[in-house]
PARO-358413 format. One line per 5 residues: their letters; for each residue x, y, z of C-alpha. Coordinates in Angstrom, 1 decimal. Example, Ala and Ser with C-alpha at 12.3 -4.5 7.8 and 13.67 -1.06 7.14 Angstrom:
// residues 2
as> 12.3/-4.5/7.8  13.7/-1.1/7.1 .
This chain:
// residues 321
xxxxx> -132.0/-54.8/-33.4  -133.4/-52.2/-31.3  -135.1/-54.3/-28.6  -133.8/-58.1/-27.6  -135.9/-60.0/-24.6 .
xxxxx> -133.4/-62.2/-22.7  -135.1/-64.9/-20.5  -132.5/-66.4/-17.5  -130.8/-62.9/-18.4  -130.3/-62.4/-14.5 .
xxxxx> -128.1/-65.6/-14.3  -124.3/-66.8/-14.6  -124.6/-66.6/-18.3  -127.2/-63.9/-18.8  -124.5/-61.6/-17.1 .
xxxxx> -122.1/-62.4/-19.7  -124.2/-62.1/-22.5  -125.5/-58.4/-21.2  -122.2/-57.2/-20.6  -121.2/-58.1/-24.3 .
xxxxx> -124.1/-57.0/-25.9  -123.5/-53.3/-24.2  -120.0/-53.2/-25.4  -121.2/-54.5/-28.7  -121.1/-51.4/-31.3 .
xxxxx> -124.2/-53.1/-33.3  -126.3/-52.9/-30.7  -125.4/-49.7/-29.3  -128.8/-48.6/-29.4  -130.7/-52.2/-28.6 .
xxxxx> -132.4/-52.3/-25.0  -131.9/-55.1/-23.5  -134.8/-56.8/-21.5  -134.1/-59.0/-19.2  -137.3/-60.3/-16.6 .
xxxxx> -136.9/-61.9/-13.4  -139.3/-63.0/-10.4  -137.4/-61.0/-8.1  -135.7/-57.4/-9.5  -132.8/-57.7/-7.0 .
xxxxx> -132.0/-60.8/-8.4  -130.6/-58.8/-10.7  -128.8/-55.7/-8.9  -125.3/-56.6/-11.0  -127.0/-55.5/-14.3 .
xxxxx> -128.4/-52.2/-13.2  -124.8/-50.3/-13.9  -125.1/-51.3/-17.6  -127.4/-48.4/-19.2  -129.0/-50.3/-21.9 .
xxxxx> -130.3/-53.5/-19.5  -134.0/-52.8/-18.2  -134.5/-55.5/-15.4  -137.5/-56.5/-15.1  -139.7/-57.8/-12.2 .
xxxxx> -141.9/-60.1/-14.4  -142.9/-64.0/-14.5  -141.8/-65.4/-18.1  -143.6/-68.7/-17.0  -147.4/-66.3/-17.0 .
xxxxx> -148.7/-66.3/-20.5  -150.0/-62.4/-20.2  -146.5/-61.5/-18.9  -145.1/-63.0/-21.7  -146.8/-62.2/-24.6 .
xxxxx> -146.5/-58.3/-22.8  -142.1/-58.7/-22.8  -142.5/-60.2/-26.2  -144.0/-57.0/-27.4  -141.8/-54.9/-29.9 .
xxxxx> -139.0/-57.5/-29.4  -136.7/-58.3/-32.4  -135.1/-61.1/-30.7  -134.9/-63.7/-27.9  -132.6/-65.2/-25.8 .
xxxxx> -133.6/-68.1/-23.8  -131.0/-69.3/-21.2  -133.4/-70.8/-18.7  -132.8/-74.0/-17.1  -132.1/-75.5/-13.9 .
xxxxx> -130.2/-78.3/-12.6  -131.9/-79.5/-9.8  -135.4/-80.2/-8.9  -138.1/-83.0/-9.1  -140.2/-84.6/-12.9 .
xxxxx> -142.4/-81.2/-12.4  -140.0/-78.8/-12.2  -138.0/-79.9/-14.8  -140.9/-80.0/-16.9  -142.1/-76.6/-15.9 .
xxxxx> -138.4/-74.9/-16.2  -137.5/-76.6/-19.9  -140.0/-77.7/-22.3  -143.4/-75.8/-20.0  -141.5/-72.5/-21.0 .
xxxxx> -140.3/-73.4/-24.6  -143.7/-74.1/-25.7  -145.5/-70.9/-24.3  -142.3/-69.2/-26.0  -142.9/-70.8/-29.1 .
xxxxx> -146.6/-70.0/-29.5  -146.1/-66.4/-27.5  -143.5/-65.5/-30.6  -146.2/-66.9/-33.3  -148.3/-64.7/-32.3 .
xxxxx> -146.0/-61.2/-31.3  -144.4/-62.1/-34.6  -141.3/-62.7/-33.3  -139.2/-65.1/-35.0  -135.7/-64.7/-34.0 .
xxxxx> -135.0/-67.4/-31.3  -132.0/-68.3/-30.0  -132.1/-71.3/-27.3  -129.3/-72.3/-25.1  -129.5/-76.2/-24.5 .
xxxxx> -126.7/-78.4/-23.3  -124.5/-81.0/-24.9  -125.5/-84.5/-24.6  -129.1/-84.1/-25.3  -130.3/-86.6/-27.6 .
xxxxx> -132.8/-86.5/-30.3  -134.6/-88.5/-28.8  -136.1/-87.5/-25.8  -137.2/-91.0/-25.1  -133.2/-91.8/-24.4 .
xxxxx> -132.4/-89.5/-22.2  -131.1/-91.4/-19.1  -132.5/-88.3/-16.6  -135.3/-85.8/-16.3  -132.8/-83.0/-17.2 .
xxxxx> -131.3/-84.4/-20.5  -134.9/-85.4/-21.5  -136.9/-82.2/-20.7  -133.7/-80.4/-22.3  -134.6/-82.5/-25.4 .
xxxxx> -138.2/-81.7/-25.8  -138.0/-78.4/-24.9  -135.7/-78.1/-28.3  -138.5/-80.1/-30.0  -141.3/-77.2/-28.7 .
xxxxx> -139.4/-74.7/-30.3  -139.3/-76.2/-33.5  -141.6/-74.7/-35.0  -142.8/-73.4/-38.3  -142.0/-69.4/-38.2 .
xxxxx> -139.5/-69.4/-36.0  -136.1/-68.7/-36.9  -133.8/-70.8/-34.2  -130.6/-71.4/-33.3  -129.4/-74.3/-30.7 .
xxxxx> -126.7/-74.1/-28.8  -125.7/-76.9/-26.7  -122.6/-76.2/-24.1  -120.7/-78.3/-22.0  -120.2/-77.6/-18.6 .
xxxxx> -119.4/-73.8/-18.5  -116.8/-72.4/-16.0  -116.3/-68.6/-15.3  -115.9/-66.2/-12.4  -118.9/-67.0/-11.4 .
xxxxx> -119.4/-70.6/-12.0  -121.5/-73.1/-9.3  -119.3/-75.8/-10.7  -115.4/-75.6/-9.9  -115.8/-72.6/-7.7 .
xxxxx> -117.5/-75.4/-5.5  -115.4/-78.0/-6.2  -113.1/-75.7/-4.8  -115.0/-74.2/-1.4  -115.3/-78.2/-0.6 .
xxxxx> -111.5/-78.8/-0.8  -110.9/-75.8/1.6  -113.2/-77.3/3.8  -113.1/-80.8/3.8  -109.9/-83.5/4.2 .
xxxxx> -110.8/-85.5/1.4  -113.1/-85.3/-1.3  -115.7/-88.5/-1.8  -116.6/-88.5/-5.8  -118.9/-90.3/-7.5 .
xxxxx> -119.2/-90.6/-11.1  -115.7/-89.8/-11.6  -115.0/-91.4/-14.9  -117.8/-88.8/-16.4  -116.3/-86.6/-19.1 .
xxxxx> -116.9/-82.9/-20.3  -115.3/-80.7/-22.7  -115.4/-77.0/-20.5  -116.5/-74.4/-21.9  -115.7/-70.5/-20.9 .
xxxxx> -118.8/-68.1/-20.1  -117.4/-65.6/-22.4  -117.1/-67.5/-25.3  -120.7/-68.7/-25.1  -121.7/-65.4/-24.9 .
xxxxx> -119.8/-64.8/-27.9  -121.7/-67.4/-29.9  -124.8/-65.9/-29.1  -123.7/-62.5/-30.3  -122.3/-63.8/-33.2 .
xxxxx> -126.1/-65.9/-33.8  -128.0/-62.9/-33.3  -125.4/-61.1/-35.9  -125.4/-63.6/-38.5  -129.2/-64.5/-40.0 .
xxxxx> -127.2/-67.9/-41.6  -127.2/-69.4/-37.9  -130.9/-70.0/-37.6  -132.2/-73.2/-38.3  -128.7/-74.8/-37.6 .
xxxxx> -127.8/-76.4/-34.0  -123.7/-75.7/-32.7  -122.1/-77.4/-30.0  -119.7/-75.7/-28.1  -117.2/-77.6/-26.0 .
xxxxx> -113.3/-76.5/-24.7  -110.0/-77.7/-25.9  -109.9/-80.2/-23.4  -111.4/-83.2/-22.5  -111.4/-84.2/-18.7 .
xxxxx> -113.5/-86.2/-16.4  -115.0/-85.1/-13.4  -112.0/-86.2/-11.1  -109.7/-84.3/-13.3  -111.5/-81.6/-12.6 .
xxxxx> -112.1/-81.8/-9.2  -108.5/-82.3/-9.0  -107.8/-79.2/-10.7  -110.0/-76.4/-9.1  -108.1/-78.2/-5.9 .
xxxxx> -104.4/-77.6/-7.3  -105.9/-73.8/-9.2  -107.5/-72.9/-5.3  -104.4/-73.9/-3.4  -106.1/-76.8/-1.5 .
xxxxx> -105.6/-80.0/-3.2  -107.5/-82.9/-1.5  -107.1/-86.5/-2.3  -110.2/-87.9/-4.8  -112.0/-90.8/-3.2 .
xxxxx> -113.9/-92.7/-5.4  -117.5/-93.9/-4.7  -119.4/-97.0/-6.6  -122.2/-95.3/-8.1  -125.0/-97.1/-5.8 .
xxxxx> -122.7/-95.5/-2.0  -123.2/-92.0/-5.0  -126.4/-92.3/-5.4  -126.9/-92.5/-1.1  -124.7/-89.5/-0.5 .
xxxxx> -127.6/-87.6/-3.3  -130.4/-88.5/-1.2  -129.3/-87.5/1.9  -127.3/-84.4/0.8  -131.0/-83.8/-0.8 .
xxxxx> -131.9/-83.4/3.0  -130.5/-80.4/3.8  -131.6/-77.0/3.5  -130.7/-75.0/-0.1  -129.6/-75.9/-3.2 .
xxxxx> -128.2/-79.7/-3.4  -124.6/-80.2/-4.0  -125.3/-83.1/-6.4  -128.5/-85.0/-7.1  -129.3/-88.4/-8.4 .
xxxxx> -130.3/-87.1/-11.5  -127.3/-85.2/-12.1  -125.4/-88.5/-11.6  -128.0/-90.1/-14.1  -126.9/-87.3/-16.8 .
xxxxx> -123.1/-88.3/-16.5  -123.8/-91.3/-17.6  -123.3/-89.2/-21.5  -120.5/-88.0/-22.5  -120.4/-84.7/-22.4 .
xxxxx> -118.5/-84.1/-25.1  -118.7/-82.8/-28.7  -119.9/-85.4/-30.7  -118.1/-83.9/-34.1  -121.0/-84.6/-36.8 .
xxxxx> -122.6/-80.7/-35.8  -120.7/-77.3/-36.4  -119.2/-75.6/-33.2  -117.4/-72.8/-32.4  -114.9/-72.8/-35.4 .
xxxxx> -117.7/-72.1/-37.9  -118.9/-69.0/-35.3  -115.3/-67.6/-35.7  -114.2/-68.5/-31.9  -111.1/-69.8/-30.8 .
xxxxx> -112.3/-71.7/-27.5  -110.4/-70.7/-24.2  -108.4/-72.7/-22.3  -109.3/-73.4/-18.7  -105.8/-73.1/-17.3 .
xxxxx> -106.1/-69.1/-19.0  -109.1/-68.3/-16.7  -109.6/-70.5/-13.5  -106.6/-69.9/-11.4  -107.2/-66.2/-11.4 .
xxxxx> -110.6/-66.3/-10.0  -110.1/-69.7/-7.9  -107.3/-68.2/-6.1  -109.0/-65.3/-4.7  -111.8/-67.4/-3.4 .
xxxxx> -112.8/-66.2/0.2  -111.6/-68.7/3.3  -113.6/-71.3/4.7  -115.6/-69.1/7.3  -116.5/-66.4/4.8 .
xxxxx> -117.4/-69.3/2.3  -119.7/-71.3/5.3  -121.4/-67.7/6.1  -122.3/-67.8/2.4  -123.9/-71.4/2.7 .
xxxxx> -125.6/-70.5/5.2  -127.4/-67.1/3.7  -128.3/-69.8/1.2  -130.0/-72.1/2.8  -131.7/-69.1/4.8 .
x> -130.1/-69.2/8.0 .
């Protein structure tokens, strides 16, 4: 491949994946392009020689069809996890279609899609906006033409994760940790072995058409794992447990505040599945992976996590103040 478009390339995954691809000896000679609204979004790319960031919007139709040009593959690792019906509309299955009918015409039909585990088939059953707008924006891309590969993660932790990372910033801060949706489960799964599967998709032509899910060797809830990035960070806070409805309150008014939302009613929505490999679809043994433990990554990069003033200055150039 000498040319592979990676949409969300600026992101938590999207630097894995680049940084694997550029140590990759088959695509030593592949550039890499990776669009973003805002170029300095992403500054941590710009040391790798073969990654042209791009100030572009995927979600214009002229834009697109422009990146899309000469491209032997894509990489689509949009999504987000917060946000109201039209943003999750816009973000997941908006973006898939354009994509879809953007490749017809370029005549690119190498697609691989990065969903999430617990999507259903059925859109229709999805218990939140996320889970069903993840759904159908799989459907959009199945299409005649296109060569695609699903993969659906669990919750993915690395260096540079938004999950325990803040589990762990709220334990240094706070006395006691209020948890709703406790009982949820997920199977972690490490950043660099997703990016693993996707070099191994785009590698192997046998992948398309065929949907993996990747999950961890283990299988915890939510206030195992809270409990963990506590004990991993050096701040371990006792887990109070919240009835779903007193959950559901603390979303809305933590929906309030300036930034990013810690948790949202529809993320609480989405725990209601499993999150958890379902074992009737291939996963990371069939790509040749051996999953990673969490205990082999988290306690290196939760342990050097910056004290609680550094970590409230950070907040706060978040929300913009």
């Amino acid at each position: 491949m000498k040319r592979i478009l990676i949409l969300g390339g600026t992101g938590f995954v999207g630097r894995a994946l680049c940084e694997q691809l550029s140590a990759h000896p088959a695509f030593g000679g592949a550039r890499l392009a990776v669009p973003s609204r805002k170029r300095e979004r992403g500054k941590h790319l710009f040391p790798l020689p073969q990654v042209d960031v791009l100030q572009a919007d995927v979600h214009d139709n002229a834009t697109l069809a422009r990146l899309l040009d000469g491209a032997d593959a894509v990489v689509n690792l949009v999504a987000i996890l917060h946000g109201t019906p039209q943003a999750f509309e816009a973000a997941h299955v908006g973006l898939c279609q354009r994509l879809g009918e953007a490749c017809a015409k370029a005549g690119v039909s190498r697609v691989v899609h990065v969903s999430a585990l617990g999507v259903p088939d059925d859109a229709g059953a999805a218990p939140s906006h996320y889970l069903r707008t993840k759904a159908e924006a799989e459907q959009a891309l199945r299409m005649p033409g296109l060569a695609l590969t699903l993969l659906r993660p669990s919750v993915i932790f690395g260096a540079h994760d938004s999950f325990l990372n803040l589990f762990a910033s709220l334990q240094r801060l706070f006395p006691v940790m209020p948890l709703a949706g406790g009982d949820a489960r997920f199977q972690p799964v490490w950043v660099e072995d997703v990016a693993t599967a996707i070099v191994r998709c785009l590698l192997d032509a046998s992948t398309a058409g065929r949907t993996y899910e990747l999950g961890g060797p283990e299988v915890c809830t939510l206030a195992d794992l809270v409990r963990l990035s506590g004990r991993w960070s050096g701040h371990v806070r006792p887990v109070l447990p919240l009835p779903m409805a007193a959950g559901r309150l603390q979303a809305r008014l933590m929906a309030c505040l300036p930034g990013e939302p810690l948790m949202s009613t529809d993320n609480l929505d989405s725990m209601r599945v499993p999150n958890v490999l379902g074992g009737q679809l291939p996963g990371f043994a069939e790509l040749g992976i051996t999953p990673t433990a969490m205990a082999a990554v988290v306690p290196g990069y939760l342990g050097r996590q910056p004290g609680w003033a550094e970590q409230l200055d950070a907040w706060r150039s978040r929300a913009g103040r």
